[in-house]
N, C-alpha and C positions, 0 to 999 in steps of 0.2 A: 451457877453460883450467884451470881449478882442479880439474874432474873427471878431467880428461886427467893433471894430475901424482899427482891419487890412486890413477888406474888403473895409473899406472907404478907405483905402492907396495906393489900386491897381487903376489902369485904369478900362476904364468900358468891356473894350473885353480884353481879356485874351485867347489866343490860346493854346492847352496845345495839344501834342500828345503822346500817348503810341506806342509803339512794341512792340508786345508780338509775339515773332517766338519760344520760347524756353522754357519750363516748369522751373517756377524760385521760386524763396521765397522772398521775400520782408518783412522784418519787421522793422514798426515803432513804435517807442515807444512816446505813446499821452501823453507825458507830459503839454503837452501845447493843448488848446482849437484850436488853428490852425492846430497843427500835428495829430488831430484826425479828424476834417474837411479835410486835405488833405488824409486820411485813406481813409476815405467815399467816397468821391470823384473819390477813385481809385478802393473800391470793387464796385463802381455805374459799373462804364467804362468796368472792367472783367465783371461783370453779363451780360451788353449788348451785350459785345461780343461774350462772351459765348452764346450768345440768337442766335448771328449768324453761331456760326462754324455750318457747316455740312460737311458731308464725303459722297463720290460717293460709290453708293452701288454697280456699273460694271464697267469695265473699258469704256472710254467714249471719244469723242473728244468735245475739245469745239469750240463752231462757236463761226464765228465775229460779227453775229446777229441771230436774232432768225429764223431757217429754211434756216441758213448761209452755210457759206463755213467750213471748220476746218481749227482752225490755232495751235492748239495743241493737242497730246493725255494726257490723264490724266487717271492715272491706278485706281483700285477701291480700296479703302480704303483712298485717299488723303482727307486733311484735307483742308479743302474751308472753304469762308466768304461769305454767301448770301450778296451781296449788295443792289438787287432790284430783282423784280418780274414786270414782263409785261405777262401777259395773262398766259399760263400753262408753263413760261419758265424764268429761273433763271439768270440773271447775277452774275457769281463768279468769283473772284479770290483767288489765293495762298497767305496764309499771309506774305511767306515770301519775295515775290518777284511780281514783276511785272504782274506774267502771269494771265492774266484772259479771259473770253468770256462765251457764254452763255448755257446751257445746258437745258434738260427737268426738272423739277421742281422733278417732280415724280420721280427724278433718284437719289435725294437727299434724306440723313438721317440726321436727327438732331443730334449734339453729346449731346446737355443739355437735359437732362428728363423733363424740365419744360415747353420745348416746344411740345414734344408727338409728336411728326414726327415720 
């Protein structure tokens, strides 16, 4: 009821981005049917994310395409964002910054257990 006449109050696109580079706490307190809709909203976006992270299991370099050049090294245990998958080969990047490129699929480990990588 109350979320529903807020939702009418917005526009119909809404752009909303998180960062998440640093292990934090956030808490809201849902007093309000909106601040609990904005809760949810936020554990949806971690959960996805988290769907994404994975870690290099050796150290690695990443090409600029798939069976590329290298344009970076990237030691093992770095923490990556699967973006996309083409054939046995991953596009990642680092959350916290810029660098990304492609690596072998199979070189990656899931940090979420819900993914079973």
């Amino acid at each position: 009821p109350v979320t529903t006449e807020h939702r009418a109050t917005v526009e119909e696109l809404l752009e909303v981005s998180w960062r998440l580079n640093t292990v934090a706490s956030v808490q809201v307190q849902p007093h309000t049917p909106l601040a609990q809709d904005a809760l949810d909203v936020f554990r949806m976006t971690v959960d996805r994310l988290l769907d994404r992270m994975v870690y290099l299991n050796d150290d690695m370099d990443l090409l600029d395409a798939p069976d590329g050049v290298a344009v970076t090294h990237i030691s093992a245990g770095t923490l990556l964002l699967r973006e996309r998958l083409q054939g046995p080969w991953a596009f990642v990047r680092v959350p916290s910054d810029t660098t990304a490129g492609w690596v072998p699929d199979g070189s990656l480990r899931s940090v979420s257990p819900a993914v079973g990588d």
